[in-house]
C-alpha positions in Angstrom: 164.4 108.2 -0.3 165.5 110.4 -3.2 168.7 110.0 -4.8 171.3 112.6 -3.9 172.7 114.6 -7.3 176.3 115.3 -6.7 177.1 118.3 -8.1 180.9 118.1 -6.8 181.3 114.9 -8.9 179.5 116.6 -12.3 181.5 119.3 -11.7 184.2 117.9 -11.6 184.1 115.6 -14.7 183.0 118.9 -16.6 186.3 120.8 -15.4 187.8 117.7 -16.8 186.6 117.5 -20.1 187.4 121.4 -20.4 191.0 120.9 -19.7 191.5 117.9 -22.3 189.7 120.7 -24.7 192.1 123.1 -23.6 195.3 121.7 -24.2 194.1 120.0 -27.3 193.1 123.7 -28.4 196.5 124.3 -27.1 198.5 122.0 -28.9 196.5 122.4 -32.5 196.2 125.8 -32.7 198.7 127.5 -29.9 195.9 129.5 -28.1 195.3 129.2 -24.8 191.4 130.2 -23.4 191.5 133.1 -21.4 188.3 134.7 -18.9 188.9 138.4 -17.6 187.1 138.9 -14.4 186.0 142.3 -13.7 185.0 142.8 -9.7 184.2 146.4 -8.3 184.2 146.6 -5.0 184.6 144.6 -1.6 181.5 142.8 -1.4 182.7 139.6 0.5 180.8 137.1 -1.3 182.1 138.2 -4.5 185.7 138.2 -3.7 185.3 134.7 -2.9 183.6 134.0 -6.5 186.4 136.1 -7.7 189.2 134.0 -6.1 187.3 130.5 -6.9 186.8 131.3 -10.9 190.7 131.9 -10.6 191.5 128.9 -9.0 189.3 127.2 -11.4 191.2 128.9 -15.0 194.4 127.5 -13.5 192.7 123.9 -13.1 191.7 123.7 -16.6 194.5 125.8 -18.4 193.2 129.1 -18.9 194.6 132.9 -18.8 193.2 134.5 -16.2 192.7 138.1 -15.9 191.5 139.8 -12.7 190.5 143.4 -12.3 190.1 144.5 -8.5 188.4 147.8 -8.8 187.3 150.1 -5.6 183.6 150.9 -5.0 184.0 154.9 -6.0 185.6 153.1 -9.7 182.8 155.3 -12.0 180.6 153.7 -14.9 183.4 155.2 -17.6 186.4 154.2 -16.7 184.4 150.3 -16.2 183.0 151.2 -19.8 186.5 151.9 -21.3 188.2 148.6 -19.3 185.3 146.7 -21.1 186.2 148.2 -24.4 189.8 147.4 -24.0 188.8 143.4 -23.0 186.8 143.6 -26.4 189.6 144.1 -28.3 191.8 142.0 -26.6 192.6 138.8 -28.9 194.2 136.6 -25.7 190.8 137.1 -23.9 187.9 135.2 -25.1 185.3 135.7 -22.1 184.7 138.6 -20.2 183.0 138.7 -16.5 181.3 141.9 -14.7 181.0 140.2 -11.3 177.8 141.1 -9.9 176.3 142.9 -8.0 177.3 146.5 -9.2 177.4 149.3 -7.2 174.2 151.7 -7.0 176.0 154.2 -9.0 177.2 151.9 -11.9 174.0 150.9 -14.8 174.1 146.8 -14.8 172.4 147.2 -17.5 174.8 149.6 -19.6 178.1 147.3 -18.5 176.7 144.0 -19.3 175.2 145.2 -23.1 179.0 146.9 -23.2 180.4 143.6 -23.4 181.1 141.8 -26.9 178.4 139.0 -27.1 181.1 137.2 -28.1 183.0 137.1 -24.9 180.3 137.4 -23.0 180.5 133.9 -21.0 177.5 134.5 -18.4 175.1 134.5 -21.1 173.4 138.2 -20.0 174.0 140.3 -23.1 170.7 141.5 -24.6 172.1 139.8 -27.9 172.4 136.5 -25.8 169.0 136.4 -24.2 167.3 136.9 -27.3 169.4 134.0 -28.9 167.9 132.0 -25.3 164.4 132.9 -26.5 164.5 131.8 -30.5 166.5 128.6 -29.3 169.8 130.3 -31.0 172.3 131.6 -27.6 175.7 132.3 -27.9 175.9 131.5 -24.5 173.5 130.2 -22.3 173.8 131.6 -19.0 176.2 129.4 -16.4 173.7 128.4 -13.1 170.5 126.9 -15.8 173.1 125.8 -17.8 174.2 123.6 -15.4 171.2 122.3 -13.7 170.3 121.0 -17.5 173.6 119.3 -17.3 172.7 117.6 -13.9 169.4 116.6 -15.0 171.4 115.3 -18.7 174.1 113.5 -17.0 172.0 112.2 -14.4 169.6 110.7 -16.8 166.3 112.6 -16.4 164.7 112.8 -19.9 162.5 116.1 -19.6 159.8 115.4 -22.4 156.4 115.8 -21.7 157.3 116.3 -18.2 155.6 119.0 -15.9 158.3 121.7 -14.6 157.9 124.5 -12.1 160.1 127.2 -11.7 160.0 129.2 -8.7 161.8 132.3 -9.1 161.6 134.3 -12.2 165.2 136.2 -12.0 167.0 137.0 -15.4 169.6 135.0 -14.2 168.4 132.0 -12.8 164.5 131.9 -13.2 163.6 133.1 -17.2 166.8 131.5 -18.6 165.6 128.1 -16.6 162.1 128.4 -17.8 163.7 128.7 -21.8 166.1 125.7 -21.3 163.1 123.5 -20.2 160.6 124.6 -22.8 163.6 123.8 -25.7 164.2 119.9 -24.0 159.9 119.8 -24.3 158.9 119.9 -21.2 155.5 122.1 -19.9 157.0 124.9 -18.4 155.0 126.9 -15.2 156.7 130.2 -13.6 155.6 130.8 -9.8 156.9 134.4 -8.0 155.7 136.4 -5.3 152.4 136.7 -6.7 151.4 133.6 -7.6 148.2 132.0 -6.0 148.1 128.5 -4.3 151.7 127.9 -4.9 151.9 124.8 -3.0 149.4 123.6 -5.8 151.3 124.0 -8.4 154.7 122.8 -6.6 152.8 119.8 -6.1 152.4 118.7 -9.4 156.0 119.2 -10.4 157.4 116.3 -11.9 160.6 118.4 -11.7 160.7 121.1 -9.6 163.4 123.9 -9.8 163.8 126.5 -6.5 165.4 129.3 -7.0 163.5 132.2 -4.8 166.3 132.9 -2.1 164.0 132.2 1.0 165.6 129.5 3.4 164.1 125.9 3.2 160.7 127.5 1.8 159.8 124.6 -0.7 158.5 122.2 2.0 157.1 118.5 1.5 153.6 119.3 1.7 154.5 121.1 -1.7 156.2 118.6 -3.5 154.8 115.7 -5.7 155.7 112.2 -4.7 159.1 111.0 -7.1 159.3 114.3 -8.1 163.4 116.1 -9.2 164.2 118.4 -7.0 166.6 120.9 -7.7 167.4 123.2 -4.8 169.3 126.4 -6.4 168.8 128.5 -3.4 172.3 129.7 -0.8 171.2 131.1 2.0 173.4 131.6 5.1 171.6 131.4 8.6 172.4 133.1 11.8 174.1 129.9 13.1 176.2 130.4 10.0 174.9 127.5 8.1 174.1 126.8 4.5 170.8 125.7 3.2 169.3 125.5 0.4 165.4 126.9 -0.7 164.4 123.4 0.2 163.8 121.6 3.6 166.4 119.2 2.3 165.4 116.4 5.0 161.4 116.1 4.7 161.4 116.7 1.1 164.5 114.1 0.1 161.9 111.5 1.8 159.4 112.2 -1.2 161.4 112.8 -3.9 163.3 110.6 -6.5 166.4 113.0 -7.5 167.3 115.8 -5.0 170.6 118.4 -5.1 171.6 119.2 -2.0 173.2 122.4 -0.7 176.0 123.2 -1.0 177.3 120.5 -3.6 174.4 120.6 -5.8 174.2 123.1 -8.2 177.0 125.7 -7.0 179.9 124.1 -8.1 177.8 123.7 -12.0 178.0 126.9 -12.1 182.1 127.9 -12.3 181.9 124.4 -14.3 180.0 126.0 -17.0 181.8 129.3 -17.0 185.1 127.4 -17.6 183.0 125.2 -20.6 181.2 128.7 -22.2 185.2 130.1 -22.2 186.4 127.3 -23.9 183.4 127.9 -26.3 184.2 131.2 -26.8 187.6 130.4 -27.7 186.5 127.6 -29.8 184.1 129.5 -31.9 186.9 131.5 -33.4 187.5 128.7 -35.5 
């Protein structure tokens, strides 16, 4: 029976470490951290971020900014609030919660923001840093599934990893973090052939395709990691994960589990790449 990865408890012991950094950043140089959080729109699920990445500044000692915008809010006046964060010497991380709406370019806001500040690790400056081993920031979901696997003891060299899911948030980023720690790195998508073949020979295995309890045993080595980054919500309004948690914690070694795997990791890491960001001014 695999060992269950607690995410709440690595979390947890992160947020801690931040807020020691924070008021020792505090005390030796008067500045306090502070993350602007940028949110246009209603969309539930992101007010919810919104509210937790609040709750989480005040945990730790930071200045926390939030900017409620409405849906019709047009890409220029996002552009020239973006700007104004730039400049802004009492923020130090800026955050364009995601999704945008249809009318607003992703793309446009997120290479708006000053690479310095930008926290989630998406600016074009950022992911190129990702590829040449050389990121400002790294972005905060893979970041923290390489601190679970650190803290947790799993040395990655020479080891085979599979990475289903090839987002720019979770999937690429993921595959980069892996190849720098030496381990052999294989993507799998939509389109890849026999997946369950190469699942299976996954000494650590990393699901993050967004399809319900899709990674099945049948599909996972014996003693493999398991790390389940999938939230989906079924009609019973559950949470699961991209794994079938039960029949595949029988075969593996490590497993996260969902939810308290690798969700709370990834406000962790925001509150640890803000503290960064305010770090690297000196």
């Amino acid at each position: 029976m695999a060992r269950i990865i607690d995410g709440n408890k690595i979390a947890q012991d992160i947020r801690n470490e931040v807020r020691l950094g924070a008021l020792e950043l505090k005390e030796r140089r008067d500045i306090i951290p502070g993350l602007a959080v940028v949110l246009v729109g209603e969309d539930p699920a992101s007010q919810v971020y919104v509210g937790r990445k609040a709750k989480a500044c005040a945990e730790v000692g930071f200045m926390s900014r939030e900017f409620r915008l409405p849906a019709a809010t047009d890409e220029e006046k996002l552009l020239k609030i973006i700007n104004k964060l730039n400049k802004d010497k009492d923020i130090h991380g800026i955050l364009v919660q995601l999704p945008l709406p249809k009318h607003i370019s992703t793309e446009k806001i997120i290479a708006a923001i000053d690479p310095n500040k930008d926290v989630d690790g998406f600016h074009p400056v950022n992911v190129g840093g990702l590829v040449t081993g050389t990121p400002l920031f790294v972005p905060c979901t893979p970041r923290g599934i390489m601190e679970l696997l650190v803290r947790t003891g799993i040395n990655l060299t020479g080891k085979d990893a599979v990475v289903v899911g090839r987002s720019n948030i979770v999937g690429k980023p993921m595959a980069l973090l892996l190849l720098a720690q030496n381990a052999t790195v294989t993507m799998c998508h939509s389109k890849t052939r026999d997946l369950p073949a190469v699942t299976g020979r996954a000494d650590v295995l990393i699901a993050a395709i967004g399809k319900p309890k899709m990674i099945t045993a049948n599909m996972v080595k014996e003693g493999a990691v398991v790390v389940d980054v999938g939230v989906n919500r079924l009609e019973n309004g559950k949470l699961v994960g991209d794994v079938a948690f039960d029949e595949v914690a029988a075969k593996a070694s490590f497993i996260t589990p969902v939810p308290g795997g690798v969700g709370p990791m990834t406000i962790a890491m925001l509150m640890k790449n803000t503290l960064d960001a305010a770090l690297a001014e000196f």
